[in-house]
C-alpha positions as CSV (number, residue, x, y, z in Angstrom):
1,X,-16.3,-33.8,11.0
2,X,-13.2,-32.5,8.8
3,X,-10.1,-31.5,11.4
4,X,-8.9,-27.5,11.1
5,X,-5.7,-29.2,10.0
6,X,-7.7,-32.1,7.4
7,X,-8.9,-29.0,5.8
8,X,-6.4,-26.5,5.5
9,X,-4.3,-29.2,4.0
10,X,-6.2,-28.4,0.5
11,X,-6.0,-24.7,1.2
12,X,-3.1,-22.9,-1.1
13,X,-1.8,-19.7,-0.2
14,X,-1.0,-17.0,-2.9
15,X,-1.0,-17.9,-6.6
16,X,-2.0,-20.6,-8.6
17,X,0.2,-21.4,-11.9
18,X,-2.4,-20.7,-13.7
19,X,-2.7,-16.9,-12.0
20,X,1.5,-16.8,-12.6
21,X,1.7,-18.0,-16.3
22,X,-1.2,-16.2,-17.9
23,X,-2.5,-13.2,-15.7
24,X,0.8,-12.3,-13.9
25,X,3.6,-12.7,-16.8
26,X,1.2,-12.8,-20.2
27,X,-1.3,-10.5,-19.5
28,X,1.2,-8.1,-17.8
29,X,3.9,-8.8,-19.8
30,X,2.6,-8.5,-23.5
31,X,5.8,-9.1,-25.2
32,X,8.1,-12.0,-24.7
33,X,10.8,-9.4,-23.0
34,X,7.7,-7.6,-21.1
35,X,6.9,-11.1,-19.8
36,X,10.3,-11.7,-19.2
37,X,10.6,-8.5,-17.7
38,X,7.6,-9.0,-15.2
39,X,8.7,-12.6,-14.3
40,X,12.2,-11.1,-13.0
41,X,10.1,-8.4,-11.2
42,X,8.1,-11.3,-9.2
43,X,11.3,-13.3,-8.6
44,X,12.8,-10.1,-6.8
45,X,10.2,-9.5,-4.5
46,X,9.8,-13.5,-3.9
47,X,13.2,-13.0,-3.1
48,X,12.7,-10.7,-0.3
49,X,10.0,-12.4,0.8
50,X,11.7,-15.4,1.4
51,X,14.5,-14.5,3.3
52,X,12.4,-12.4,5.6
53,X,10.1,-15.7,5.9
54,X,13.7,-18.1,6.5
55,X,14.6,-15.1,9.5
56,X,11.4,-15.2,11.2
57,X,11.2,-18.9,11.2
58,X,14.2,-19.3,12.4
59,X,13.5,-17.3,15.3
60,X,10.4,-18.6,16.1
61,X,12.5,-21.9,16.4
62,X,15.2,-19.9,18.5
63,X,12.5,-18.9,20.8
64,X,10.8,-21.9,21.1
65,X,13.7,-23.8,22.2
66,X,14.4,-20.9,24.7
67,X,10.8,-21.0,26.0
68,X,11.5,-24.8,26.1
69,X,14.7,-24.7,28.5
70,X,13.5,-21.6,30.3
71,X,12.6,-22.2,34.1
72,X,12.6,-19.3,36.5
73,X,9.6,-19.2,38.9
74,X,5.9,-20.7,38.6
75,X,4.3,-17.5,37.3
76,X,7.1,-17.2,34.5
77,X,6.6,-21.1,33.7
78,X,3.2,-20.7,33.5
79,X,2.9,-17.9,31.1
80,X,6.4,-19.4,28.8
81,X,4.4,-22.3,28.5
82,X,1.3,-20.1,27.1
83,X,3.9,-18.6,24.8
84,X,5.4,-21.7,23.6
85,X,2.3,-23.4,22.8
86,X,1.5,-20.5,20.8
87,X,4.4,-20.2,18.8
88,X,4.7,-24.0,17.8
89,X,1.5,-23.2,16.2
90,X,3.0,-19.8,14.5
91,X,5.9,-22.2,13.4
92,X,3.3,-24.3,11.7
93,X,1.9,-21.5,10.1
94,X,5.5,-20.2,9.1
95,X,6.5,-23.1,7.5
96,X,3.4,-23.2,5.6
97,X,4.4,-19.9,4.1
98,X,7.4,-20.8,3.4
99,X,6.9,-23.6,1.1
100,X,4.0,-21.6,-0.9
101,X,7.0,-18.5,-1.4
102,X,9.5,-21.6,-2.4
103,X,6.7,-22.7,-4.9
104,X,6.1,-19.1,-6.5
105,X,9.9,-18.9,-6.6
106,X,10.8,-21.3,-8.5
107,X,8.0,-20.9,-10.7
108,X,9.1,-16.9,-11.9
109,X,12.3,-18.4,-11.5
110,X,11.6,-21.6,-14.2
111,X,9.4,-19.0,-16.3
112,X,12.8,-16.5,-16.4
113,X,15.1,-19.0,-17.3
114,X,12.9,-20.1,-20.4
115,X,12.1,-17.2,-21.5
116,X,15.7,-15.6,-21.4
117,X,16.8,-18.7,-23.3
118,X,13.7,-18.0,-26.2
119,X,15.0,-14.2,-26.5
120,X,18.5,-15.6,-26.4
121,X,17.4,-17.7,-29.6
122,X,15.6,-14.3,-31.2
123,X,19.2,-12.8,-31.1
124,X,18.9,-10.9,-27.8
125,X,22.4,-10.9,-25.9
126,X,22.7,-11.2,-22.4
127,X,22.8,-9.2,-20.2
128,X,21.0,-6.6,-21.9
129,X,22.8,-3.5,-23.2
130,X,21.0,0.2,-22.7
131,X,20.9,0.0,-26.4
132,X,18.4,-3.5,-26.5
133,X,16.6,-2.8,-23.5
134,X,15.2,0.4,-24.8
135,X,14.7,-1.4,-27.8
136,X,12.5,-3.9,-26.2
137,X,11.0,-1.5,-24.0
138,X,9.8,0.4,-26.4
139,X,8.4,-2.2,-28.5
140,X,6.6,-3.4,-25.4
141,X,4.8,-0.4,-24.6
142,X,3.6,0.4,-28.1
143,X,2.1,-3.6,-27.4
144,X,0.8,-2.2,-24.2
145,X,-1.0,0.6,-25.6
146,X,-2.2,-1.3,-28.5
147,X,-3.5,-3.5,-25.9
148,X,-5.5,-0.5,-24.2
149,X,-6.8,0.6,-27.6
150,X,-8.5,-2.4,-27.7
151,X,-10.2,-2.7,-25.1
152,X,-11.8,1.0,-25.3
153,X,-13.0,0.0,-28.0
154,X,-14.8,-3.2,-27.0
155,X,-15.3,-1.4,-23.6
156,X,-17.1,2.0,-24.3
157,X,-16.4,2.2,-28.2
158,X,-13.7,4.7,-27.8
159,X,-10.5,5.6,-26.5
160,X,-10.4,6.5,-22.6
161,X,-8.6,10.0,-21.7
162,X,-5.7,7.9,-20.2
163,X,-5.2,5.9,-23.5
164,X,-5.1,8.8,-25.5
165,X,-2.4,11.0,-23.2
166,X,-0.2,8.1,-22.9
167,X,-0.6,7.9,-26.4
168,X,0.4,11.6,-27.1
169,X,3.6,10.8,-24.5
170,X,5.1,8.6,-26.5
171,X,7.9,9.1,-28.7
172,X,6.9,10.5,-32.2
173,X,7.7,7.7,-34.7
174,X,6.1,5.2,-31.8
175,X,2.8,8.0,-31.9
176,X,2.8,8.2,-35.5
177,X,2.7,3.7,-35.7
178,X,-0.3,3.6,-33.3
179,X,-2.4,6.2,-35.1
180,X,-2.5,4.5,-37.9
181,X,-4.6,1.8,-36.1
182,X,-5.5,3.2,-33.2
183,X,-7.1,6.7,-34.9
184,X,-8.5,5.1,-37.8
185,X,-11.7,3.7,-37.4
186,X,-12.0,1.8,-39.9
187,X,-9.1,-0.4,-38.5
188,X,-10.7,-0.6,-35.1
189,X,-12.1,-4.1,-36.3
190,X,-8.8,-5.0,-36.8
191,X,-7.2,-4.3,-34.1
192,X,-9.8,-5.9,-31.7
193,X,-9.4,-9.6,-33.8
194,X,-5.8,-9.1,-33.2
195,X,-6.0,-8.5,-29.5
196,X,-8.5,-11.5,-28.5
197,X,-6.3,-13.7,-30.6
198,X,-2.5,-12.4,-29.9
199,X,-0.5,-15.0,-28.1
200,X,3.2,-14.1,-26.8
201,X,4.5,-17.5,-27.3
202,X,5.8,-17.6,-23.9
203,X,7.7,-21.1,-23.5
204,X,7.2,-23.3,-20.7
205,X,8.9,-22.7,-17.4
206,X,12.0,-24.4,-17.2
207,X,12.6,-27.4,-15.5
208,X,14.3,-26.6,-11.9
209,X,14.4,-28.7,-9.0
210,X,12.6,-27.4,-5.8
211,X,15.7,-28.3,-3.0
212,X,17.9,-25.5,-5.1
213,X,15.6,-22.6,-3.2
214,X,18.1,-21.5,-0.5
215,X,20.9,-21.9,-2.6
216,X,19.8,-20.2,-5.7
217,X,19.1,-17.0,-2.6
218,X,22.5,-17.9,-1.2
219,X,20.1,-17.8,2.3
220,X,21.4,-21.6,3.5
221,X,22.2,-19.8,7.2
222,X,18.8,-18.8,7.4
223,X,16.6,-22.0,6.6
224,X,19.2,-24.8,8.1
225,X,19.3,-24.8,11.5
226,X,22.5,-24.8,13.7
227,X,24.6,-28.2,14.4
């Protein structure tokens, strides 16, 4: 029989990079900047996930050395030694989480870097002005509701009540574009071959090597222990 251990080994916590590249950053995305856009929204809250995961590991390991110094009376003994078996196997566990939060990291983190550069070699300037950022905002959510048109129509063969009040919210020369398609059935067709065959284009994440983590965080403190 398989160990707990044998099979966990093939167990993979969080996302796949299949779930990151196309259902996290494409489908969410839409756009190139709304992909680069969700792929810097990801890294953030990796981010914070990581440095909270570097603090409680490091306690854990403060605690277990304490636990493993610790000697008062027999009762205490006794029940530290109940508490450090259990956390060396909460450290196991920690660590564990911690390298699937590295691996989503540097995988939003490879996917902003390409994609940055492929804007950067559209034209876009870095770091985005007010002025380009509404731009590409704007374009993104006429994408996005283009998007939801579509799938209405495949859906229930028309447009859902949310569709068509985001629709009416948007700026007028963005509401005027979208009717044209959107309100004309006879582009309907249209509009569903472009949506099952639209591709973003979104370049392959970048190359980045996996022992830059806690620096690239500035979080060294947290994941090295003390000398």
């Amino acid at each position: 029989m398989n160990s707990l251990a044998e099979l966990l080994a093939d167990h993979q916590d969080f996302h796949s990079d299949l779930q990151m590249d196309s259902f996290i950053i494409q489908r969410s995305g839409g756009t190139l900047y709304g992909c680069y856009r969700q792929a810097l929204r990801e890294l953030d809250v990796r981010t914070t996930a990581l440095i909270q995961r570097y603090e409680g590991r490091r306690l854990l390991e403060i605690d277990i050395r304490e636990l493993e110094t610790a000697r008062v009376d027999p009762w205490q003994t006794e029940r530290d030694a109940v508490r450090l078996a259990s956390r060396k196997l909460l450290l196991s566990r920690a660590h564990a989480a911690v390298v699937d939060t590295e691996r989503e990291f540097l995988r939003f983190y490879a996917q902003a870097v390409s994609i940055r550069q492929a804007l950067q070699s559209q034209g876009v300037s870095f770091p985005l002005d007010d002025e380009t950022r509404n731009r590409l905002d704007r374009e993104m959510w006429e994408h996005q509701l283009r998007c939801m048109a579509a799938v209405d129509f495949m859906t229930q063969n028309r447009l859902s009540p949310n569709s068509l009040a985001l629709l009416q919210s948007c700026p007028p020369k963005i509401r005027e574009r979208l009717a044209t398609t959107i309100l004309d059935a006879n582009q309907h067709g249209a509009l569903i071959d472009w949506y099952l065959s639209y591709e973003p284009n979104v370049p392959p994440p970048a190359a980045i090597r996996s022992g830059n983590v806690q620096r690239l965080i500035e979080c060294e403190s947290l994941h090295l222990p003390k000398q």
